[in-house]
Residue, then its C-alpha position, 0 to 999 in steps of 0.5 A: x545129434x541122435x546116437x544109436x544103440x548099435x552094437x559091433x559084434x567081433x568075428x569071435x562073438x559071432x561065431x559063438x552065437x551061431x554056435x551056441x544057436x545050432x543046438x537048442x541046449x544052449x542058453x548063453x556062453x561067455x569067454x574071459x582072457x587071462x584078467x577075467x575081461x570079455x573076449x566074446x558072449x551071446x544069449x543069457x551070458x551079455x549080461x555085465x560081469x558075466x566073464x568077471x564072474x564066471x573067471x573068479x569061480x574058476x580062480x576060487x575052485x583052482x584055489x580050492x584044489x590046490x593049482x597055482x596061476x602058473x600050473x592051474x591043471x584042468x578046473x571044471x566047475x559045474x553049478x546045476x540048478x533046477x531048470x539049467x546048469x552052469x559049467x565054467x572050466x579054462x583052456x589055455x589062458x581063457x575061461x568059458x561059462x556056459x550055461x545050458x538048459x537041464x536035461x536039455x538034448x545031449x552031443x549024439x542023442x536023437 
């Protein structure tokens, strides 16, 4: 019996690779549920515990800053490094990481 590494993508995985392909800035992107699990990831952020790590940076800074489970308020975490940056914040009960290449094409320039 011969097993093949076939792997099933969800709509929601999908529809970040396409959009994290139309702009070349870009590198990888991952989403966490409310229990820091995957949800969705493309590029350099498929990588095992990605969603777990970036979750636990969002819950330490909340921490950092006084928000609570119950009221977290707006977290933005923005780790920059010499060739990318790493930008991780929540909406509603999810955590995106995004990871983008440094000095790369901004939303609106030409």
């Amino acid at each position: 019996m011969e097993v093949k590494d076939e792997v099933v993508q969800d709509a929601f995985t999908l529809a970040l690779e396409e959009k994290s392909s139309s702009d070349g800035g870009f590198i990888g992107v991952v989403t966490s549920d409310c229990n820091g699990l995957r949800v969705g990831a493309t590029g350099s952020m498929k990588f095992e515990g990605a969603a777990s790590h970036v979750h636990a940076i969002k819950q330490r800074a909340a921490t950092l800053v006084g928000s609570t489970e119950n009221e977290p308020g707006d977290i933005l975490v923005d780790i920059q490094m010499d060739s990318r940056n790493i930008i991780i914040f929540g909406k509603d009960s999810f955590t995106f990481g995004v990871v983008a290449k440094q000095g790369g094409k901004k939303t609106g320039e030409n």
